[in-house]
Backbone bond lengths (Angstrom), bond angles and torsions (degrees), N, CA, C in turn:
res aa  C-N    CA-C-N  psi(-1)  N-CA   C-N-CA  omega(-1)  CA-C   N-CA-C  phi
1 X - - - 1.466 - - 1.519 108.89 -
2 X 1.267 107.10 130.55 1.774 103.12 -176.34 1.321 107.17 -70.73
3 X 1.514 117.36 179.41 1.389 138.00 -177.32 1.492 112.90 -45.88
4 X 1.083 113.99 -57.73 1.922 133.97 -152.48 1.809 94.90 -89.59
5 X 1.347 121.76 -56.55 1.334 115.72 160.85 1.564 121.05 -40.10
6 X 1.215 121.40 -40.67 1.619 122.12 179.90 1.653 103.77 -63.06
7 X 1.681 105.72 -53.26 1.052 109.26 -175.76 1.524 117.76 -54.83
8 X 1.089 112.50 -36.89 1.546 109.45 -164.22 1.873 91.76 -95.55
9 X 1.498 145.17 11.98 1.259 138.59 176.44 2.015 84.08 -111.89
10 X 0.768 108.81 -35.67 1.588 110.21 -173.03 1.861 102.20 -62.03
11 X 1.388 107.47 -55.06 1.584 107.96 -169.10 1.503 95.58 -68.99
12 X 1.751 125.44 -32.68 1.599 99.78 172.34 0.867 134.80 -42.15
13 X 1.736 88.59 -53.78 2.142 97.39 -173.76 1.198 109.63 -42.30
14 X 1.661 118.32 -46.53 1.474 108.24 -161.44 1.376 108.43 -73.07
15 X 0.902 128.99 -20.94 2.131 135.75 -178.68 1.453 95.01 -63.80
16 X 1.820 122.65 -28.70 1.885 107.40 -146.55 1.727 87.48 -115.87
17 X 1.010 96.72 133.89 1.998 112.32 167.06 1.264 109.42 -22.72
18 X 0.764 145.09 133.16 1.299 141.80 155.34 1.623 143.63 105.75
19 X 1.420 97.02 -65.43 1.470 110.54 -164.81 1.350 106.60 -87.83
20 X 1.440 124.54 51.38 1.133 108.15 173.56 1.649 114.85 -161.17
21 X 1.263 127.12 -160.15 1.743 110.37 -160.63 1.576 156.52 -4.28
22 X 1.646 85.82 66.83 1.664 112.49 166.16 1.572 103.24 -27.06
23 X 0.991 139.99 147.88 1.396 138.58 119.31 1.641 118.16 -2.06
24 X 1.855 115.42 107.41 1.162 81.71 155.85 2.067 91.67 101.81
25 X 1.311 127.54 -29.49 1.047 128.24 152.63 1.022 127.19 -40.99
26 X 1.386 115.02 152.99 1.879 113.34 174.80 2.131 97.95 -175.42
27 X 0.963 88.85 131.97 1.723 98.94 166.95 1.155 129.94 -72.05
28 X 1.231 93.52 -6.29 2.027 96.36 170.90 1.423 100.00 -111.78
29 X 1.440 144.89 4.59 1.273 142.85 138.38 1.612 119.09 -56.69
30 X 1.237 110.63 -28.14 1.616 121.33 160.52 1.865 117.92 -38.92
31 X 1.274 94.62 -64.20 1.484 96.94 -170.64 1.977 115.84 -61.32
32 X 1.155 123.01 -1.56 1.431 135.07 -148.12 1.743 91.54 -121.26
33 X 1.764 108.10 -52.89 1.281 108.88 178.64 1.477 133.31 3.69
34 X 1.324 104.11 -81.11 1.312 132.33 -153.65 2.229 98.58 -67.46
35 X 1.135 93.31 -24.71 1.643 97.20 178.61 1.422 117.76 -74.71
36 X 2.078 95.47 -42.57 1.927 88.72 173.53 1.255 112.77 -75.86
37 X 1.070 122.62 -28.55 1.600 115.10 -161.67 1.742 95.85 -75.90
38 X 1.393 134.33 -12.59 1.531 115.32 -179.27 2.151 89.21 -106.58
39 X 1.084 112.60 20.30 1.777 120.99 -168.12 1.824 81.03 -83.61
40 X 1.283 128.34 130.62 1.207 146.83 160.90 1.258 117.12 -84.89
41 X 1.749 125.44 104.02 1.432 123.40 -173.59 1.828 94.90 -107.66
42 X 1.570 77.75 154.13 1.656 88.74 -165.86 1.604 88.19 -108.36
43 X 1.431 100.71 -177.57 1.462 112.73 147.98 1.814 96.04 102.91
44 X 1.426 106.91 162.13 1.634 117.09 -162.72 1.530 97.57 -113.75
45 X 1.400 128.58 -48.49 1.322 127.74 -161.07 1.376 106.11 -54.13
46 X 1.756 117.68 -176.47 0.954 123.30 166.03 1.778 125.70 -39.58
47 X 1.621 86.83 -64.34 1.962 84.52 -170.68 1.339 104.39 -66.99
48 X 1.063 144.72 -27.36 1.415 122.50 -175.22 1.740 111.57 -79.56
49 X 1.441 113.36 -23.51 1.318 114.76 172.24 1.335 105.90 -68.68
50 X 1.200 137.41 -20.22 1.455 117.47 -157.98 1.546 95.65 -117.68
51 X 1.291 113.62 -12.77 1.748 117.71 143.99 1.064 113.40 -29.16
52 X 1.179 103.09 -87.59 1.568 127.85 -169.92 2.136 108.99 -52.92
53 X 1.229 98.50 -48.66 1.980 103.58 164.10 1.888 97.37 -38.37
54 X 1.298 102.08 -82.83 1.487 101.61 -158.53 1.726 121.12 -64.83
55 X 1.619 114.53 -6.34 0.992 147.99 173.10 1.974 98.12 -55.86
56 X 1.583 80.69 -50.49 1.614 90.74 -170.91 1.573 119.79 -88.51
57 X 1.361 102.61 -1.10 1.520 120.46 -175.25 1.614 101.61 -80.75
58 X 1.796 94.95 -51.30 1.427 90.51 -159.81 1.792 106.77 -72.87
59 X 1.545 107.48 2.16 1.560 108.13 -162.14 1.697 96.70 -75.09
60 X 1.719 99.17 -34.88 1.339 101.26 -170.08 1.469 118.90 -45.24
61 X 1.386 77.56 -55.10 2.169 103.10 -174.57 1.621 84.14 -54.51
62 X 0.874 149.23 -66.98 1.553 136.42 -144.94 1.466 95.32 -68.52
63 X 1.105 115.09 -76.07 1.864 121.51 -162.88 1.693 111.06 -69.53
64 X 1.019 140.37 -45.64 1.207 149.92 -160.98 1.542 91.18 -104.38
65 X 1.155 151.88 -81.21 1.450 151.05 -130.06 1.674 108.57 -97.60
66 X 1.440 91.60 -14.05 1.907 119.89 -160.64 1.623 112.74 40.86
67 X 1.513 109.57 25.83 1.502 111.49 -169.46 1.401 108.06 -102.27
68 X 1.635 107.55 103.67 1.607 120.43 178.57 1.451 133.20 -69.27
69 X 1.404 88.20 -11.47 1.843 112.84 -178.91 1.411 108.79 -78.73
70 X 1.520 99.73 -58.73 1.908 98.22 172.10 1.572 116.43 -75.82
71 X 1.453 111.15 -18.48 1.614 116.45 165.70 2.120 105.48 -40.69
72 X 1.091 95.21 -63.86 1.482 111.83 -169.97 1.475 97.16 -64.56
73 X 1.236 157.64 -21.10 1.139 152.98 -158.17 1.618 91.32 -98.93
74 X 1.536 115.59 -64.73 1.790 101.99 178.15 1.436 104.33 -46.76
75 X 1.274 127.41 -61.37 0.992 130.84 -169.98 1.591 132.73 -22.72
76 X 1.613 92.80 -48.56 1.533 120.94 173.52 1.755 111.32 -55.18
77 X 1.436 91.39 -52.43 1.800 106.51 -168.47 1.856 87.39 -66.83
78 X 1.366 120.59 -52.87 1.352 113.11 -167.38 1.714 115.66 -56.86
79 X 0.707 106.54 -26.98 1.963 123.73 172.00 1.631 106.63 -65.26
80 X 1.358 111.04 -40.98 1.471 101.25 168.72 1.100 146.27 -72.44
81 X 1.528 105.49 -11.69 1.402 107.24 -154.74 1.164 152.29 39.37
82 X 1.375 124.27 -143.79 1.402 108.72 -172.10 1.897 111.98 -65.38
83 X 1.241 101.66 3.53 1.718 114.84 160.18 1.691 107.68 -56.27
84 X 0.813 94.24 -41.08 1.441 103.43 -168.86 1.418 118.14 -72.64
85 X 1.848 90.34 106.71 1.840 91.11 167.30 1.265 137.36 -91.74
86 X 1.179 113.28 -179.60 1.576 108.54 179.56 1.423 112.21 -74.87
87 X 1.253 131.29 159.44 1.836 141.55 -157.82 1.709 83.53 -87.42
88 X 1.239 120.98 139.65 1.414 106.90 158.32 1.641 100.57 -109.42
89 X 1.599 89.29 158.33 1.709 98.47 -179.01 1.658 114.67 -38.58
90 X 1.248 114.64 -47.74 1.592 104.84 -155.91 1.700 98.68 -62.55
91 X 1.728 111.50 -28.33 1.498 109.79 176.23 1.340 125.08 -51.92
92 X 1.112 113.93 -21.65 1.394 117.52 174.93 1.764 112.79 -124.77
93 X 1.279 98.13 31.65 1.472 91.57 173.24 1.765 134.25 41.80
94 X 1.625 86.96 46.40 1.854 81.41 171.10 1.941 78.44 -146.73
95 X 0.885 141.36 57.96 1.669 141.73 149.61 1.597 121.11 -62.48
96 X 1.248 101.02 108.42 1.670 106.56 175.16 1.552 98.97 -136.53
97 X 1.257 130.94 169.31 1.478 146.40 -165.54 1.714 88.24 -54.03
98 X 1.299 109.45 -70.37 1.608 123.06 170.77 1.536 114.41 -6.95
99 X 1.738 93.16 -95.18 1.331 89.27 165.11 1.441 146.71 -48.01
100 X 1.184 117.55 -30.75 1.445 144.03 178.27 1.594 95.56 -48.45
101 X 1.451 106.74 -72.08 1.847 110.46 -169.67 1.615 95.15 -47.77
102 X 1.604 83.88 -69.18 1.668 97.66 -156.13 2.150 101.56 -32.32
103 X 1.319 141.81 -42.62 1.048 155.81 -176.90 1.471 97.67 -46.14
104 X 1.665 114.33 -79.10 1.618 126.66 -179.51 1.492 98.96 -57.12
105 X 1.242 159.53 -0.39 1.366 157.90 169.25 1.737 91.34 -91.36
106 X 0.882 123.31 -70.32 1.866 127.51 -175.31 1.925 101.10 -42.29
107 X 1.484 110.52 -61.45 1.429 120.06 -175.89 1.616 103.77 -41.53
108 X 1.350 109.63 -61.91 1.284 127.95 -139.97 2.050 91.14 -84.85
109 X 1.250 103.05 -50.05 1.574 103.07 170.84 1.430 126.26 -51.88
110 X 1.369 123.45 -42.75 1.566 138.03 171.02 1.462 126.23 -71.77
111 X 1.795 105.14 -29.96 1.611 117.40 158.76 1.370 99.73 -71.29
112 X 1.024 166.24 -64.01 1.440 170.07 -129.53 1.008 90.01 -95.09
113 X 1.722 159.92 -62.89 1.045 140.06 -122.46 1.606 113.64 -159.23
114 X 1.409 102.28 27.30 1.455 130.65 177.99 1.528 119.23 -81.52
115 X 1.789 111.36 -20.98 1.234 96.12 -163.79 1.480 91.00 -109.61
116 X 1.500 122.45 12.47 1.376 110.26 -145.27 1.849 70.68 -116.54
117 X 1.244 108.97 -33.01 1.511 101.77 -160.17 1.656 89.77 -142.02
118 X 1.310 105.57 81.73 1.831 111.20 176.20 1.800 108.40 -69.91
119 X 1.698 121.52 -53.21 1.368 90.85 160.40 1.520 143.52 -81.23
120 X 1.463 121.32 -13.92 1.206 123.88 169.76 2.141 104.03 -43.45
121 X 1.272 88.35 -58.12 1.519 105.15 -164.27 1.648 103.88 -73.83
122 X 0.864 152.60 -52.11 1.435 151.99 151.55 1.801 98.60 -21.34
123 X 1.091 109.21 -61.94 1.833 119.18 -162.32 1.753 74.27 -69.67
124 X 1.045 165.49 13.05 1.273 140.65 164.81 1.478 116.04 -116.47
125 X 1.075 106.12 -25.25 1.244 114.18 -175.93 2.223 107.17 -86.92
126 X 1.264 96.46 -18.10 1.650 104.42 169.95 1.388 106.82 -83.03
127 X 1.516 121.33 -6.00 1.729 128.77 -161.60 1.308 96.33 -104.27
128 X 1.699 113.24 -17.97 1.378 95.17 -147.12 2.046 68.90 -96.68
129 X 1.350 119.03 -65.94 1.829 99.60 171.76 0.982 133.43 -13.06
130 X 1.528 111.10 -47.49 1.858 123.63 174.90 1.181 100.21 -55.06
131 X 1.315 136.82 -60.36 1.717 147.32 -155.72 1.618 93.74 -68.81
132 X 1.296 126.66 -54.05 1.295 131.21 170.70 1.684 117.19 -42.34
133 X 1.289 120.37 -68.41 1.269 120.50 155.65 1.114 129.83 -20.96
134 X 1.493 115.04 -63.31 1.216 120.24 167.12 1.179 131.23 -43.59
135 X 1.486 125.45 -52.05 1.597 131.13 -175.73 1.574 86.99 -79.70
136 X 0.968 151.48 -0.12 1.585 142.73 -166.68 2.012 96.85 -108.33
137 X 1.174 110.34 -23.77 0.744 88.66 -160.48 1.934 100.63 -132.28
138 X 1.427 93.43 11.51 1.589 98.70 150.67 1.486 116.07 96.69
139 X 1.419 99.54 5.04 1.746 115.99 -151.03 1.342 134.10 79.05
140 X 1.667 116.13 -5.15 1.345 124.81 -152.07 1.923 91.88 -66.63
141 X 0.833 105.09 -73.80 1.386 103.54 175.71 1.645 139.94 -62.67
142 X 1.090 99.39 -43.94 1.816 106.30 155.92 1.427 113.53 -165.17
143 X 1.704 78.46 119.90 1.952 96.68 -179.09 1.044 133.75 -26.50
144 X 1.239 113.85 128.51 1.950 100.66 -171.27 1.600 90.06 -81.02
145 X 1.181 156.56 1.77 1.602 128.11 152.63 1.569 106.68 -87.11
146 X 1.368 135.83 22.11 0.895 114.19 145.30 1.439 123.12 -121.63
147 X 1.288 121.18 -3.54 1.701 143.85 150.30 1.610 97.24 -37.68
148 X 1.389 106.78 -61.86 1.538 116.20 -152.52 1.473 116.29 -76.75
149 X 1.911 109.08 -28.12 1.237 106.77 154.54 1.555 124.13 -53.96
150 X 1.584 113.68 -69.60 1.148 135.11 -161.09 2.036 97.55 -50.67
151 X 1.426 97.52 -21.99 1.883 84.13 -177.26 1.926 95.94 -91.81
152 X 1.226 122.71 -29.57 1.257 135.45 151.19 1.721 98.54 4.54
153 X 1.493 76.99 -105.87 1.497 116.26 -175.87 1.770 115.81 -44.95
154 X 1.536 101.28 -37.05 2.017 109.24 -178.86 1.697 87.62 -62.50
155 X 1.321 125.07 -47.93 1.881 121.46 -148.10 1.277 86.43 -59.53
156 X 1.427 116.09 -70.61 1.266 138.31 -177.69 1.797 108.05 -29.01
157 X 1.195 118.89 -45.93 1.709 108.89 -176.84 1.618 103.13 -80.98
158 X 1.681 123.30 -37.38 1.328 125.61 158.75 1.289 129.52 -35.50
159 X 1.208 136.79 -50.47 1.621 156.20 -155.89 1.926 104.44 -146.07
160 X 1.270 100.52 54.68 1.931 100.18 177.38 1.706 94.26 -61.05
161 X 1.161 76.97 131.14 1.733 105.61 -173.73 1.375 111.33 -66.51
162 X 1.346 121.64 157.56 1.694 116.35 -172.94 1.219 105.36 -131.22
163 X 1.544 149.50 124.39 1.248 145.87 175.03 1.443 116.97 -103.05
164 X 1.272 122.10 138.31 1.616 103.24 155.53 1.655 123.44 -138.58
165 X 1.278 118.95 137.25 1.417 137.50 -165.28 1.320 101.77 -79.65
166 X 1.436 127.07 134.03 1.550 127.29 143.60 1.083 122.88 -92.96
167 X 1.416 115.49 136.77 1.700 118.26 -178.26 1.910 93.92 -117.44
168 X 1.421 126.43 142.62 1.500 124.11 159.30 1.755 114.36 -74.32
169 X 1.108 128.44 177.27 1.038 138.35 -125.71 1.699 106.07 -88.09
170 X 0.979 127.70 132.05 1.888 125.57 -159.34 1.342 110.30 27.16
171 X 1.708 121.79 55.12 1.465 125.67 171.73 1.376 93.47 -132.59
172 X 1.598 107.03 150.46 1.264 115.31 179.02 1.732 101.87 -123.09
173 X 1.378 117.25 11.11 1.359 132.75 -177.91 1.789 117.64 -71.92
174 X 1.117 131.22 119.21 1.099 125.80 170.43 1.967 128.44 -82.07
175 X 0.752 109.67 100.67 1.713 118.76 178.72 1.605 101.11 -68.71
176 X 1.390 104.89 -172.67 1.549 132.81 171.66 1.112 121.39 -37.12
177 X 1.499 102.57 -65.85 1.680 106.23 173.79 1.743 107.19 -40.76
178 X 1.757 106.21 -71.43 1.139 110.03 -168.00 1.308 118.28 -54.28
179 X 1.104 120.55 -8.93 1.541 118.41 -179.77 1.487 109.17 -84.91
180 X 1.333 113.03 -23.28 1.467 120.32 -178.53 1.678 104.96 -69.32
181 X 1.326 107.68 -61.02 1.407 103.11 -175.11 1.162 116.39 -64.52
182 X 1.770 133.44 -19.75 1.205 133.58 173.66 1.562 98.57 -56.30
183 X 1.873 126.53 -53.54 1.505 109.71 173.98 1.126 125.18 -35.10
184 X 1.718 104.74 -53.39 1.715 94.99 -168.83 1.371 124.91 -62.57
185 X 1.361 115.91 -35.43 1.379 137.25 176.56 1.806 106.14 -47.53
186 X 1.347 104.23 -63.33 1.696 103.27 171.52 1.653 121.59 -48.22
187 X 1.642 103.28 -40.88 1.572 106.25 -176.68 1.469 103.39 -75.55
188 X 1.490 133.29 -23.71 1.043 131.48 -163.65 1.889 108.14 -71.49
189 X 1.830 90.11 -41.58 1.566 90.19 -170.26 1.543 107.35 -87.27
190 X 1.469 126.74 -25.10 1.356 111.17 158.40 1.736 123.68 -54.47
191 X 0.829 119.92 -16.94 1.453 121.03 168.89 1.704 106.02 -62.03
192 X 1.381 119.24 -22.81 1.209 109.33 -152.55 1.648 99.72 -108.63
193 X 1.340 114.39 168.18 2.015 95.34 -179.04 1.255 125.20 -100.68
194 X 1.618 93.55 -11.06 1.884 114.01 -172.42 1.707 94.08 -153.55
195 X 1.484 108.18 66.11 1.785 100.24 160.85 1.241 122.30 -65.39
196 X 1.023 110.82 151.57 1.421 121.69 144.75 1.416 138.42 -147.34
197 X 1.340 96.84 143.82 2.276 106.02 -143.93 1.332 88.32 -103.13
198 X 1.293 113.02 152.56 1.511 134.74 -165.11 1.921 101.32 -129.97
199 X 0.949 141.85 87.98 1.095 142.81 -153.37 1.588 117.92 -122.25
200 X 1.711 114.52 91.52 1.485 107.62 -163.71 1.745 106.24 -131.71
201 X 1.242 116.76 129.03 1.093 113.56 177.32 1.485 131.89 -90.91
202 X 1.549 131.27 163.89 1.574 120.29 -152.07 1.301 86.93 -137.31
203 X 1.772 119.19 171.92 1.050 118.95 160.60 1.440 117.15 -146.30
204 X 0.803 150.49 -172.83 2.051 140.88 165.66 1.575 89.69 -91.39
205 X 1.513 96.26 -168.09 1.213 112.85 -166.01 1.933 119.38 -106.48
206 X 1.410 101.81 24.94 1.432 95.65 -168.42 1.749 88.06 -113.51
207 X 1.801 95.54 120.06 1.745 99.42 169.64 1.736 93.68 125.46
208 X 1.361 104.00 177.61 1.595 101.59 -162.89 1.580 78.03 -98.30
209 X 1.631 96.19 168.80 1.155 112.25 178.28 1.501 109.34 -82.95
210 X 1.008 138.69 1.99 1.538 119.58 173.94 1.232 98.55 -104.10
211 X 1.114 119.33 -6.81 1.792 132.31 176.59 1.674 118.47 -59.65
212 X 1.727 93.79 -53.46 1.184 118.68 -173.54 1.866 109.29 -83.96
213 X 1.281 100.15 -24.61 1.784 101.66 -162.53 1.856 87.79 -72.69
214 X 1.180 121.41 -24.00 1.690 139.08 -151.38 1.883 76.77 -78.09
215 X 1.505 113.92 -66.32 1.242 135.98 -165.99 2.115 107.38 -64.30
216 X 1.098 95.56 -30.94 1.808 87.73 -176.41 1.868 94.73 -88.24
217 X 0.816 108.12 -28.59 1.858 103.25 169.59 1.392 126.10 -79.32
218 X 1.682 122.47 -28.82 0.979 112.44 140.18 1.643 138.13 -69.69
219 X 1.040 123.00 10.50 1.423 140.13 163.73 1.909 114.49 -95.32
220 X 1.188 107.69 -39.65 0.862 135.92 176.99 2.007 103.99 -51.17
221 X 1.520 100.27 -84.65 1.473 119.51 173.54 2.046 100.18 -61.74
222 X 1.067 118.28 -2.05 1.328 93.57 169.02 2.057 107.66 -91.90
223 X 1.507 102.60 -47.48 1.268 105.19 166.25 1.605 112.48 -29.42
224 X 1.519 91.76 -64.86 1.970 94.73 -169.46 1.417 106.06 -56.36
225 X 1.134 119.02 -20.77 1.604 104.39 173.83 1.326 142.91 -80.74
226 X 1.640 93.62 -32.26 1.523 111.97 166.60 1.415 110.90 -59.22
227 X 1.378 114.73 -40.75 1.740 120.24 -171.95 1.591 90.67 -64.66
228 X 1.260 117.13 -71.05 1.698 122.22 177.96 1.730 98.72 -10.25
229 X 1.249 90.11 -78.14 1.633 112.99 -170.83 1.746 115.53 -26.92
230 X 1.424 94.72 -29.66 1.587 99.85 -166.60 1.826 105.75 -124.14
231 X 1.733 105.19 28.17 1.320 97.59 170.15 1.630 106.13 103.71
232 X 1.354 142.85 10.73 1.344 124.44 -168.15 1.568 95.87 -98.54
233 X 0.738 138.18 138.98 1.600 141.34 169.08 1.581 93.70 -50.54
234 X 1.424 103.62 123.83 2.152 118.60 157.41 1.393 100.80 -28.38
235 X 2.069 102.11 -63.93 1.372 99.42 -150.12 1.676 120.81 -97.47
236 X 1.368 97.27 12.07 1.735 110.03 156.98 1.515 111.54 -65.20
237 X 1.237 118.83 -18.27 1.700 117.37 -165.44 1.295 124.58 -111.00
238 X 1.065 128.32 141.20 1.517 142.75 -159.91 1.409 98.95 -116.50
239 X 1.705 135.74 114.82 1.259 111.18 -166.27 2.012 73.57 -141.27
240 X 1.481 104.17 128.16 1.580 133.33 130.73 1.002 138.02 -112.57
241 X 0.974 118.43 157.93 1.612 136.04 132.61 1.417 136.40 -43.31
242 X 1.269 141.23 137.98 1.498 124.91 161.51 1.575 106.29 -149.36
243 X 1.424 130.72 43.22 1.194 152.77 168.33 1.575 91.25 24.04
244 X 1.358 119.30 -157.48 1.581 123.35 171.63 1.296 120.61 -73.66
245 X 1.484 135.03 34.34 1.364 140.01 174.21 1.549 113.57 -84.47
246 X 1.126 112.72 -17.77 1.737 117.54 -166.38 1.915 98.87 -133.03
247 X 1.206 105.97 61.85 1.609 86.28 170.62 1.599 107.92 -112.42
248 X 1.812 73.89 165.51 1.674 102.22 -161.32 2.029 106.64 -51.47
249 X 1.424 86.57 -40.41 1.888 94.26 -161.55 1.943 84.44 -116.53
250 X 1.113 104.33 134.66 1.679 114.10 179.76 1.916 103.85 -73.81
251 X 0.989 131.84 112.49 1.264 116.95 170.81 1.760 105.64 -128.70
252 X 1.341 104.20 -167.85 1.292 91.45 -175.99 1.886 110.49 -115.26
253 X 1.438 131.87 -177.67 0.971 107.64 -164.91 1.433 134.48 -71.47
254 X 1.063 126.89 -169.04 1.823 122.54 -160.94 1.132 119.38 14.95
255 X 1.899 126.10 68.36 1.327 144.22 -169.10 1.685 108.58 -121.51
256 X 1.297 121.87 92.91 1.317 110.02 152.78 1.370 139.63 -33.83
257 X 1.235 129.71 74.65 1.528 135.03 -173.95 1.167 126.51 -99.52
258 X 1.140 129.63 75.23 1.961 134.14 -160.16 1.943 90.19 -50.57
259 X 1.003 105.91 -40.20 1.775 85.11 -172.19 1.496 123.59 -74.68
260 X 1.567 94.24 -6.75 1.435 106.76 169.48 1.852 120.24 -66.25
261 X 1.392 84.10 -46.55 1.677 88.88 -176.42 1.215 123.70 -80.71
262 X 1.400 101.58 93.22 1.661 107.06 -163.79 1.578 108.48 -140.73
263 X 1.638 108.70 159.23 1.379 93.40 158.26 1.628 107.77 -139.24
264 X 1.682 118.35 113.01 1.527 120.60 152.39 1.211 139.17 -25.33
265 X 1.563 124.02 108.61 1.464 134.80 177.75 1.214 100.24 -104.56
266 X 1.585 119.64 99.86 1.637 117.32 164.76 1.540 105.53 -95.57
267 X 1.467 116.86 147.78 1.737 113.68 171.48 1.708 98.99 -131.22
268 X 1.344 89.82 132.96 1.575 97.68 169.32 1.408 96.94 -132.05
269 X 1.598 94.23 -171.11 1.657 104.54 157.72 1.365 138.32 -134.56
């Protein structure tokens, strides 16, 4: 887009509600635009992933939003790299208790789980800006229910959630409790757009081991069924066994261990 066109899409934004001065904006970042956003960033770690995130933020604002003002604002954050923090609410003036947590939940989730998963966590931490934008800017440009999914779903590929089931002692039956965590487990992976459930069952140490491996897979396939039952895709799920080879609390043999008898729901994507 030439010079005088920016200028005259730049002085709109500022006339129209909303869609315009991110943090970090400037009109002489306009004229430069069009070079970073076709600028090819390399690299796997965090900062270069979250380059490349806000890289793609500011592309939006340019092509889709045609807004050159908030173009230059990703832009800014994308130049920093892994310098680059997340906007907190009061920065953009929409801070309520809400937002406030929800903010220290994003910080605190992406420090924890940044090095293990630099783009999952980069792509969340650009979702959680997007979501910011959004309430800042009223929905005009992108809906805060669909801001709020899309950061939803980023936490969720950042920090894949871990569940675990109790079964009582040579039962493969699920009670109350277990029915509870089977909810969360379902709400957890609808949050997500492409889960996938990791589903392995455990046992203590009292009984032979081919006894028990028979017994942590039928615990195992009962989990996967209940989830079935309530909507999880069959072929999202990964379902074993691992008899008494992997327990939670180390004991020694023929040991009743309730924390033993379990079965792990990991979800990633």
């Amino acid at each position: 887009m030439n010079a005088i066109s920016k200028i005259l899409f730049a002085a709109a934004a500022v006339a129209v509600a909303g869609c315009t001065n991110l943090p970090g904006s400037n009109l002489g970042g306009t004229f430069s635009a069009d070079s970073y956003l076709d600028k090819s960033i390399e690299g796997e770690d965090f900062g270069s992933s979250l380059s490349r995130e806000y890289q793609a933020l500011a592309a939006r604002n340019s092509t889709t939003d045609v807004n050159w003002m908030d173009t230059t604002a990703y832009i800014a954050k994308s130049e920093q790299g892994a310098a680059a923090a997340p906007w907190t609410p009061a920065e953009l003036g929409v801070s309520s208790p809400e937002t406030d947590a929800k903010y220290d939940e994003v910080v605190a989730t992406v420090a924890a789980n940044k090095d293990a998963r630099p783009a999952e966590c980069a792509h969340a931490q650009a979702m959680w800006d997007q979501y910011l934008e959004s309430l800042y800017q009223g929905g005009v440009c992108i809906s805060v229910e669909d801001a709020e999914a899309m950061l939803a779903s980023a936490l969720a590929a950042c920090a894949p959630a871990q569940f675990t089931i109790y079964f009582g002692f040579d039962k493969d039956t699920l009670d109350s409790a277990a029915n509870t965590v089977i909810g969360q487990i379902v709400s957890a992976a609808s949050a997500m757009a492409n889960p996938l459930l990791s589903v392995v069952g455990h046992t203590d140490t009292v009984g032979s081991v081919a006894y028990n491996q028979g017994l942590s897979e039928r615990r195992a396939n009962r989990v996967a069924g209940a989830l079935a039952a309530e909507g999880v895709a069959q072929d999202s799920m990964t379902v074993a066994g691992r008899s008494e080879n992997e327990p939670a609390v180390d004991t020694g043999d023929n040991v009743r261990e309730p924390r033993n008898r379990r079965v792990e729901v990991n979800i990633g994507q």
